[in-house]
Structure formats: C-alpha cells, structure tokens
C-alpha positions as CSV (number, residue, x, y, z in Angstrom):
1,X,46.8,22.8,-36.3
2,X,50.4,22.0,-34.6
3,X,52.2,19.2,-36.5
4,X,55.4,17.7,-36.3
5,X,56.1,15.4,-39.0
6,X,58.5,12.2,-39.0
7,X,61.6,12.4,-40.0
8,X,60.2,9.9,-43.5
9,X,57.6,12.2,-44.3
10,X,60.2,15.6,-44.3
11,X,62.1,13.8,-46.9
12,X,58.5,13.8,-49.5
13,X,58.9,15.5,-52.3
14,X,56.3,17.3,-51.0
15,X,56.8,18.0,-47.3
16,X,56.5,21.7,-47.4
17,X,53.0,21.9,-49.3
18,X,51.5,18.8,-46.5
19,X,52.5,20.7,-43.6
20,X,51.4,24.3,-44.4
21,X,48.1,22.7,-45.9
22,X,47.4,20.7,-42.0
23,X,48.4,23.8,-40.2
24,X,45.7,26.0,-42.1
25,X,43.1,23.7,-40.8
26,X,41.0,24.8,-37.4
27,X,39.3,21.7,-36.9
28,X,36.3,24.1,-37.4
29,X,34.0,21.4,-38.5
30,X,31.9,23.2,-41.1
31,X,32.9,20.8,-44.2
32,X,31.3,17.8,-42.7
33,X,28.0,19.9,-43.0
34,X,28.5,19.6,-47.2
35,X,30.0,16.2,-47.2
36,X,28.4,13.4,-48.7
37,X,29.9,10.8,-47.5
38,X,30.0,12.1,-43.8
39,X,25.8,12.5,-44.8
40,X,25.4,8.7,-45.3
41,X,27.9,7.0,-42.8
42,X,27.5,9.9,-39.5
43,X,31.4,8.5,-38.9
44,X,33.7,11.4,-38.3
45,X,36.6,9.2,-39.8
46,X,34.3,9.8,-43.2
47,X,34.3,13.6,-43.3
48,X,36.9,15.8,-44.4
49,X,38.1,16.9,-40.4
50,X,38.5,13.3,-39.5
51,X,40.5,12.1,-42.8
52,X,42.3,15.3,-42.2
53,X,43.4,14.0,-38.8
54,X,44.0,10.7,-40.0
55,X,46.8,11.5,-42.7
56,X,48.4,14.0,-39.9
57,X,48.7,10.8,-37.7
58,X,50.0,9.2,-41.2
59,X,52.6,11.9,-41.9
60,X,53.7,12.0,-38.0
61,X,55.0,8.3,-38.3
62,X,51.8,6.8,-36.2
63,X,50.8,3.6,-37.6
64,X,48.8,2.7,-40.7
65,X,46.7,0.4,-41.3
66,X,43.7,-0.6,-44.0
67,X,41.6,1.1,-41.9
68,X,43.0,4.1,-42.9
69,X,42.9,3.5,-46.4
70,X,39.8,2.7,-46.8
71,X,38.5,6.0,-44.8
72,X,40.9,7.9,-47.4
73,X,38.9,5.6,-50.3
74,X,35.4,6.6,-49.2
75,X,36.4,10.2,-50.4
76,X,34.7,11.0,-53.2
77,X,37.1,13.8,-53.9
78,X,34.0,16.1,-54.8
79,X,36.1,18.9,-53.3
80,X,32.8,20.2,-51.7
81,X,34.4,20.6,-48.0
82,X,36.7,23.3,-50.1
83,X,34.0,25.3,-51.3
84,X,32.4,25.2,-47.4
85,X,35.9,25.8,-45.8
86,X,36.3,29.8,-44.1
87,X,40.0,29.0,-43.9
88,X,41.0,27.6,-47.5
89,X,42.4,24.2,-47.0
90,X,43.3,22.8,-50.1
91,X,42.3,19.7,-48.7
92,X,42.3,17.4,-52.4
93,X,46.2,18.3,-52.5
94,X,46.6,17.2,-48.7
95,X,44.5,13.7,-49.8
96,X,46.3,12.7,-52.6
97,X,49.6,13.2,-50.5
98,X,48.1,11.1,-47.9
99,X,46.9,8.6,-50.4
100,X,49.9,8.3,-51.9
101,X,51.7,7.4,-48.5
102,X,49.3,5.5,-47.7
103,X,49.7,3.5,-50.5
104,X,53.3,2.5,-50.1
105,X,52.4,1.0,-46.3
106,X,48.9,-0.9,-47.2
107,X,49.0,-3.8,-49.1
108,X,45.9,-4.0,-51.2
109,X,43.8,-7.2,-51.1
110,X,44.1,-9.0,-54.5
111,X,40.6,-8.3,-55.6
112,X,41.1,-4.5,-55.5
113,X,44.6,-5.0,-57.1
114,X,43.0,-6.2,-60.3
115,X,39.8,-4.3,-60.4
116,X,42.2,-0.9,-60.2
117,X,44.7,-2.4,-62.5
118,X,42.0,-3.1,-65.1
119,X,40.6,0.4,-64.6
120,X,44.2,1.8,-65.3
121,X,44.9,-0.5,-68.1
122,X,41.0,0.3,-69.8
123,X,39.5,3.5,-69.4
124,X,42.9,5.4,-70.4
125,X,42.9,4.0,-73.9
126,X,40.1,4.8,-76.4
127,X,40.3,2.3,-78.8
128,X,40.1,-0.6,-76.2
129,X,37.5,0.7,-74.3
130,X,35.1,1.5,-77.0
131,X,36.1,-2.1,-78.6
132,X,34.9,-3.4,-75.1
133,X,32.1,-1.2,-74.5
134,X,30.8,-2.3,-78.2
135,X,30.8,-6.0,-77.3
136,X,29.4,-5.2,-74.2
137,X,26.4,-3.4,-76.7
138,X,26.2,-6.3,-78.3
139,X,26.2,-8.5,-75.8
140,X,23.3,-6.2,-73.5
141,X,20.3,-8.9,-72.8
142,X,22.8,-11.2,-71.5
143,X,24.8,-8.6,-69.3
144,X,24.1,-8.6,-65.6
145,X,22.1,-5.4,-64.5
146,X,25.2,-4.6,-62.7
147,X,27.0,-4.3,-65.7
148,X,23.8,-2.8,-67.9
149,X,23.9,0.1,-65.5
150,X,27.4,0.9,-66.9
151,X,26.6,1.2,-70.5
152,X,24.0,3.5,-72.0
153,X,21.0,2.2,-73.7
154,X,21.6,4.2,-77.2
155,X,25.0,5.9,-78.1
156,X,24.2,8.8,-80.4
157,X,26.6,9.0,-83.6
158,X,28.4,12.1,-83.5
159,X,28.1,13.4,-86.7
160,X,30.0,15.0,-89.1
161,X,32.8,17.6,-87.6
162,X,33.4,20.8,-89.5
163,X,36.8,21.3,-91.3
164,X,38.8,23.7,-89.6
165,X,38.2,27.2,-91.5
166,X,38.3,29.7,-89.1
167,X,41.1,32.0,-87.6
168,X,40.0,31.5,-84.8
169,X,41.5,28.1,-83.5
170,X,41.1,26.2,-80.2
171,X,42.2,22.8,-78.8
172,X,39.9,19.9,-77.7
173,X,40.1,17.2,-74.9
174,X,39.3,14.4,-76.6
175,X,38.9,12.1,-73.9
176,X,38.4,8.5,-73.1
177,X,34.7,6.6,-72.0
178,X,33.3,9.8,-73.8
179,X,34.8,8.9,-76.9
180,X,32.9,5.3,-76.6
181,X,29.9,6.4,-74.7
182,X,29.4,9.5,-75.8
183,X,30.9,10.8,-79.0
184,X,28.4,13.2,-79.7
185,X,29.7,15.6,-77.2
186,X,32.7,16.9,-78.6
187,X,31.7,16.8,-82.2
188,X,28.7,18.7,-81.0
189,X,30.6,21.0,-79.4
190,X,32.6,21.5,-82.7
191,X,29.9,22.2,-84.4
192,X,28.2,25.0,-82.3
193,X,32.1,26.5,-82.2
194,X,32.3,26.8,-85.4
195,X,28.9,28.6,-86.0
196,X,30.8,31.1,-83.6
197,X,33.6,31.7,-85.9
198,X,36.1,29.0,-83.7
199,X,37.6,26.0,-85.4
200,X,38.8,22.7,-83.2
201,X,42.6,21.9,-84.1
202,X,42.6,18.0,-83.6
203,X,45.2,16.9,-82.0
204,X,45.4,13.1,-82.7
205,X,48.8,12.3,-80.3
206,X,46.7,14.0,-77.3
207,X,45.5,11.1,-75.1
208,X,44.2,10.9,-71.6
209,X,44.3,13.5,-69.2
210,X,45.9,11.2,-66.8
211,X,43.5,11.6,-63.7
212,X,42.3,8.2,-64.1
213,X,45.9,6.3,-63.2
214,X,46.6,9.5,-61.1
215,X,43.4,8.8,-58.6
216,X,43.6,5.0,-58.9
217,X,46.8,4.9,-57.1
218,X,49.5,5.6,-59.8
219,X,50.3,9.4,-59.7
220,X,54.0,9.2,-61.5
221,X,51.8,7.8,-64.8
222,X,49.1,10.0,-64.5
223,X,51.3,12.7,-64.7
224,X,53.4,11.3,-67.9
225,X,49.8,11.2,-69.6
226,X,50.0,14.9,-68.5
227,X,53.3,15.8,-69.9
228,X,52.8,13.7,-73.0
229,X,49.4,16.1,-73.6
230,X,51.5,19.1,-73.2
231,X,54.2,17.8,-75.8
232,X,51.5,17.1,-78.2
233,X,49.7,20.6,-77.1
234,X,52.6,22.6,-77.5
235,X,53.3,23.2,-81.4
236,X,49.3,24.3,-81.4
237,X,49.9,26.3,-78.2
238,X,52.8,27.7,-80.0
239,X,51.1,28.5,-82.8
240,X,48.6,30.2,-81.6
241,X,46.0,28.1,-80.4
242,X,43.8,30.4,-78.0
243,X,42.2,27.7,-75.7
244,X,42.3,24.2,-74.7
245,X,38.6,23.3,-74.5
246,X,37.2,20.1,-72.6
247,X,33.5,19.2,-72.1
248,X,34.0,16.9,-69.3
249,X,34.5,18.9,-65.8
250,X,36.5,16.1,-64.4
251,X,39.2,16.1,-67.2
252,X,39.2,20.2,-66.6
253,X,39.5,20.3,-63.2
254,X,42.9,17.6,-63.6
255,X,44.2,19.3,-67.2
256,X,43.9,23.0,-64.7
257,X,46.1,21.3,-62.0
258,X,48.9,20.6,-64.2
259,X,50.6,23.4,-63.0
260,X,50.5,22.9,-60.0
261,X,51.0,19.4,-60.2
262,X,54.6,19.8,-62.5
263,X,55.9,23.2,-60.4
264,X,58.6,21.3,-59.8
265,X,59.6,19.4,-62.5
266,X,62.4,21.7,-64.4
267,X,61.3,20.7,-67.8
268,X,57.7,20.9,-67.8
269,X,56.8,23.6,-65.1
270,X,56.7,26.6,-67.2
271,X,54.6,24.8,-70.0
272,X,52.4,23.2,-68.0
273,X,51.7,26.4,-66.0
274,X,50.4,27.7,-69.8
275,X,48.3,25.1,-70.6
276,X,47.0,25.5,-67.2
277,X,46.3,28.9,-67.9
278,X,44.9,27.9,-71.0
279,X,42.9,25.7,-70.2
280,X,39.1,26.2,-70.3
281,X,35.7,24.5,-70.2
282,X,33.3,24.7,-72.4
283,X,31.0,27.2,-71.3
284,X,33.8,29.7,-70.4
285,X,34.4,29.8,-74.0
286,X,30.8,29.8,-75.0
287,X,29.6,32.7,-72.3
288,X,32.3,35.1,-74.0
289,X,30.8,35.1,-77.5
290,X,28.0,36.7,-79.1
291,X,25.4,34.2,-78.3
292,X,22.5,36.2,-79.9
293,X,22.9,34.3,-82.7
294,X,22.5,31.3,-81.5
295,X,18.3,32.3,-80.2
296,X,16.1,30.3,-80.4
297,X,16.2,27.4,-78.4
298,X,12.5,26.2,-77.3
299,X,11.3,26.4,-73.8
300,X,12.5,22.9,-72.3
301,X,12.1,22.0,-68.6
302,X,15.8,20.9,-67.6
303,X,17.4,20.2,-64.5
304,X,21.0,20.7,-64.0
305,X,23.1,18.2,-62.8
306,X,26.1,20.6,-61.7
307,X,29.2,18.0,-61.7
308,X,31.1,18.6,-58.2
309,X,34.3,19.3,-60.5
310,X,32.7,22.1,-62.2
311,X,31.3,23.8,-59.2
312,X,34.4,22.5,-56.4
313,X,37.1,22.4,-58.5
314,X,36.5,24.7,-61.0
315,X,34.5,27.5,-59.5
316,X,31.9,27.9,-62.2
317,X,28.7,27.1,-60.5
318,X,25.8,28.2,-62.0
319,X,27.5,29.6,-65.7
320,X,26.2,26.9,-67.5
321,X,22.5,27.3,-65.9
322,X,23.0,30.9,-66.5
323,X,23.7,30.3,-70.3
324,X,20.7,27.8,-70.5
325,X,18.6,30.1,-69.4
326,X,20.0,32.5,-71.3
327,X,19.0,30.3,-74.7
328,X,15.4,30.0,-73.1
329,X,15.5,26.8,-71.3
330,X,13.5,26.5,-68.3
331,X,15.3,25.5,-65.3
332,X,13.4,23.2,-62.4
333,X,14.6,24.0,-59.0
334,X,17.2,21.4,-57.8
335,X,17.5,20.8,-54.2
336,X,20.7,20.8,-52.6
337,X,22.7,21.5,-55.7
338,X,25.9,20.9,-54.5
339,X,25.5,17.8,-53.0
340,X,27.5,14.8,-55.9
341,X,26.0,12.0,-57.2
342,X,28.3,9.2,-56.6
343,X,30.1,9.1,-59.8
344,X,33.6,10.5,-58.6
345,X,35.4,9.0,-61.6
346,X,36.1,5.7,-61.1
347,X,34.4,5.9,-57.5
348,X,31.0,4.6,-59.0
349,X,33.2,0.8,-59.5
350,X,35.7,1.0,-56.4
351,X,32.9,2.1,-53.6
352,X,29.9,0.8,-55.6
353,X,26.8,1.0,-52.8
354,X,27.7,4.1,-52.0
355,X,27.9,5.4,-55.1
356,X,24.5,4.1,-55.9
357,X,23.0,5.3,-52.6
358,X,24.8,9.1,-53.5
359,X,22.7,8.5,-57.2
360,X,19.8,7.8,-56.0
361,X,19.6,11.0,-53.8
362,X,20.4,12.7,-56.0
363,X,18.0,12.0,-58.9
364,X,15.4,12.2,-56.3
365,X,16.5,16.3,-55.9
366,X,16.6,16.6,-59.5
367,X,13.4,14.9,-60.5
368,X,11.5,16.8,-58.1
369,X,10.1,19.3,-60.0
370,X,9.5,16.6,-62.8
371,X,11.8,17.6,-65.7
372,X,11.9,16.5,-69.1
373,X,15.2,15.9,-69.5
374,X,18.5,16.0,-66.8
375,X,21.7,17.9,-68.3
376,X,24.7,17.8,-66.8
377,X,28.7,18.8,-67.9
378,X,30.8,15.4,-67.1
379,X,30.4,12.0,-68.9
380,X,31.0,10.6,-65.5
381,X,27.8,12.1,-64.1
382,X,25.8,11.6,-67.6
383,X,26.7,8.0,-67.1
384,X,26.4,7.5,-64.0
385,X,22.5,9.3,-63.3
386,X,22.0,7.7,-67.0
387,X,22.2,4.4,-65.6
388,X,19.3,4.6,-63.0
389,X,17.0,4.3,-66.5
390,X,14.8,7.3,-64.7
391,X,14.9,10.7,-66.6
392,X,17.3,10.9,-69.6
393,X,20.3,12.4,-69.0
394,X,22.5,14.2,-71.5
395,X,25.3,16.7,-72.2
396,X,24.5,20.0,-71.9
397,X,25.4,20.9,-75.7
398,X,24.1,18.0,-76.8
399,X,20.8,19.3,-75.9
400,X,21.3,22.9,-77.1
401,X,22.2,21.6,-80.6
402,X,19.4,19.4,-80.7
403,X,17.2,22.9,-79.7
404,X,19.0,25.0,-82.4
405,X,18.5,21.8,-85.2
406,X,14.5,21.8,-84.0
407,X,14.1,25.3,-84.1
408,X,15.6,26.0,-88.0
409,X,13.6,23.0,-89.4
C-alpha cells in the first residue's frame, strides 16, 4: 500500500515502524473472514482492512473525527486478523499508533472520560480493587445484574503457598482483578511448581503489567508500570531467576512486548529485551517438565476457552489442550475456536453489548458438546464467560490441582 504521511505524523516517535507496517498490507481482505467484530456489524470500517485505511487517512493529515475513534474502539485487539494475515501485518502495533493519534485530536465525551479514568485509577491497584470488589461481595443482592455479572458468585481462597526451597527459582505475575477475583490461580500454580522441583520468588514491588492504562488511552504510564516491573525484576533476573511466569495470557502477551515497546528508550531497551525473552506462560514452563508424575487426573469433560492472547498474540494455541489431554482430561469439540469472547480487557465495560453479544456466541460453541466444566488461561475470559451464570468456568490449573487433590484422597 502507497502512503505518504504528513509532515506531523514523520515527526512520531514512531514514523518509521507506521509506515513500513501500512505498506506491508495488500488490502487482501482475508482478516475480515476471522474478525469478530466485522462478524456482528458487516461494516468494513469494523474489520481490520477498513481500520487499516482509516489510521492511513489519520497519519496522512486527512481529518479526524469521533467517527474514527470509535471504529478504532470497536477493536477488540484479539489480534486474530494477525494470525489470518499471508503478509504479516503487525496490525496491533499499527492500532495502538493510530489510537494514540487519534487520541490527541478527539475530545472524549465526559461520560467515557470518567468511566476510563476510573478503570485506570482501579483495576491497576490490588489493594483497592479487591477492597471494592469485597464490598461489592457483600453488597451482591442489592447489585444491579449489570454489575452482578462483573463479580464471581464464590471466590475460592488460595491456599497456603509453599516456601521457596528449591534451586530451581522462577518469577510470578502477580496481577491485578486476579488477585481479588481469583487468587487461587497463582497460588495454585505455585503449588503444582513446586511439586516439579521450581520455587516462585515473590516479588512484592512488582505491580501491574501496565496494559490496562496502556490500552485505555495512557501509553507513557502503562509503560512506567513496565519499567517499574523490570526494576523490581531485575535483582531476581540477575540472580538467576530462570523464568517470569504469568497465568493470565493478556498480562503475557503485554509483559512479551516490552521489548519491543522500550527498543528505544536508552535505559531500559536491553533489560526489557531480557525479560521479554524471559518471559513465559504457564504452560510453556509446565510442557517442559517431567509431567509423568503429575498422572492421574480423572477423565473430566472440559472445553477450552483458548484466550485470543494466548493463541494471537502468543502463538501457543492448542499447548495447553495438548497438556490436558495429556493429564487425561477429555476435551469436547469447540466450534470455531479462535473466534474471542468479548472480554478484550477492559472491552467487556467500554463496548458493553458487544461484548455481551461476542459472549454469548461464544458459550453457545463451547457448550455444545455439553461439558462439565469451561477452562480457560486469562482472568479476563474466566470472568467474563463466568458471568453468563451458564457452565462454570475456571483456570486451567485450578482444575488440574483440584484433579491431582481428588485423585491422592
């Protein structure tokens, strides 16, 4: 594709990367085959081609208006199109340039102002959000079913964590709603790693990942989350540390771009291009260990939510299917697997009917063959299917633990 950017946009930081990423596209057309959103609204402006189109008209000084920004905030960011596209457009990289630009010219209405400045201010800090999230428990009959939805019916306690004792050490994304909603995960997750001889470092000044206030129209601060990880990383990195684990497939997929996203900052480039490099999700750890020992999980009908960061963004479709079946799961079929299911981080409260449409597709595929139980690899997702009040949903290892525990009683 021929572009000619404006004089303004040959001055962004990053010029270079937005032009060579529109002039790999053909215009082909295949990624609005695989793109949700393009599925539910049939408006080219809604598909990957047509928002690609609309940030070249952005970048080549034509006129912007909130039009455009809200076909750029129908993306779900599912990264889908990339996994369709025959010429590798790195098309998330080109949207959040566009975004970003976008951002500057649009005025937001108040109403999304707030709602995205409360995100920013809440879901990044643990503490207040499960302080929030445990009034909102407690406050549940009275809640509208809006806000029900949100919140799980029963938070399982995590449990005790073992001590670190092994040589073996890794790191571990603590994360944020998880935390609150979910703290089982990650202790679980200890747990099962240290059967395998692998103790979790905590890392207490390790916060968020930053992808909230990065994709909620904040980049510079999501990206000081990132470098304040890596400064708390580092001494364990330094020391040894052989991993940087996360059980949430959208915190992976932004901790892996670090990288990418700090090449150019002269301070951080090189460290964040290890931790990148470091950086792994849970079942990449757990697929390279002796997992003979851990037989004997009973023969449980599952479907498998794969999360769109952990087959899009991080390539590892199918590896955690292959590793339940591996423990003796049984698997249901799951039509079109690689569609998402609305959640998209924060998506599921900025775009909130069609979030809810993309969720209810989507539970309709994976209850098709009638499972017992739905497992998936990102709290988002868990959440989000969790609160249709269908089929349970669960982490992954949450549900192998609980296997492992029933099998040895």
């Amino acid at each position: 594709m021929q572009t000619h950017l404006s004089e303004a946009a040959k001055r962004l930081a990053r010029a270079e990367e937005a032009e060579s990423i529109l002039r790999s596209c053909v215009h082909c057309g295949f990624c609005t085959a695989t793109c949700p959103t393009y599925q539910l609204l049939g408006d080219e402006l809604d598909g990957p081609r047509g928002r690609i189109y609309l940030i070249k008209q952005v970048l080549e000084g034509e006129p912007v208006t909130a039009s455009t920004q809200l076909h750029l905030d129908r993306c779900l960011s599912c990264r889908n199109c990339e996994t369709t596209c025959p010429s590798g457009v790195k098309y998330h990289d080109l949207l959040d340039i566009g975004r970003a630009v976008v951002e500057q010219q649009v005025p937001r209405p108040l109403g999304q102002r707030l709602l995205r400045d409360g995100l920013r201010a809440v879901v990044p800090r643990p503490a207040l959000f499960k302080a929030l999230a445990g009034t909102g428990q407690a406050l549940r009959p009275l809640l509208p079913s809006s806000l029900k939805a949100k919140l799980p019916a029963q938070v399982t306690a995590p449990g005790q964590r073992p001590t670190p004792r092994h040589s073996r050490r890794v790191l571990l994304l603590e994360g944020c709603v998880q935390q609150a909603l979910s703290p089982n995960t990650n202790a679980a997750a200890a747990r099962l790693l240290d059967r395998l001889g692998i103790s979790v470092e905590p890392i207490r000044e390790a916060g968020c990942c930053g992808a909230v206030d990065y994709h909620l129209d904040a980049q510079a601060q999501g990206l000081q989350r990132a470098r304040r990880n890596i400064d708390a990383w580092w001494p364990a990195i330094e020391a040894g540390a052989e991993a940087i684990v996360q059980t949430a497939s959208g915190c992976g997929a932004f901790v892996r771009d670090y990288g990418h996203l700090l090449e150019h900052d002269p301070h951080y480039a090189a460290k964040a291009a290890r931790v990148s490099a470091l950086s792994r999700d849970l079942v990449q750890v757990l697929l390279a260990e002796p997992l003979e020992h851990l037989d004997g999980c009973t023969a449980q009908r599952l479907a498998f939510h794969c999360p769109c960061t952990l087959q899009h963004a991080l390539k590892l479709g199918g590896a955690v299917e292959g590793l339940l079946t591996r423990l003796g799961f049984h698997l249901t079929a799951v039509p079109d697997g690689h569609l998402c299911c609305g959640s998209a981080g924060t998506y599921s409260l900025t775009q909130p009917e069609l979030s809810r449409q993309l969720r209810d597709n989507r539970l309709d595929a994976l209850e098709s063959a009638k499972p017992e139980i739905i497992a998936t690899a990102n709290i988002g997702c868990q959440l989000h299917l969790g609160g249709a009040g269908r089929t349970p949903v669960r982490h992954w290892i949450e549900i192998v633990e609980a296997a492992l525990e029933a099998d040895h009683a």
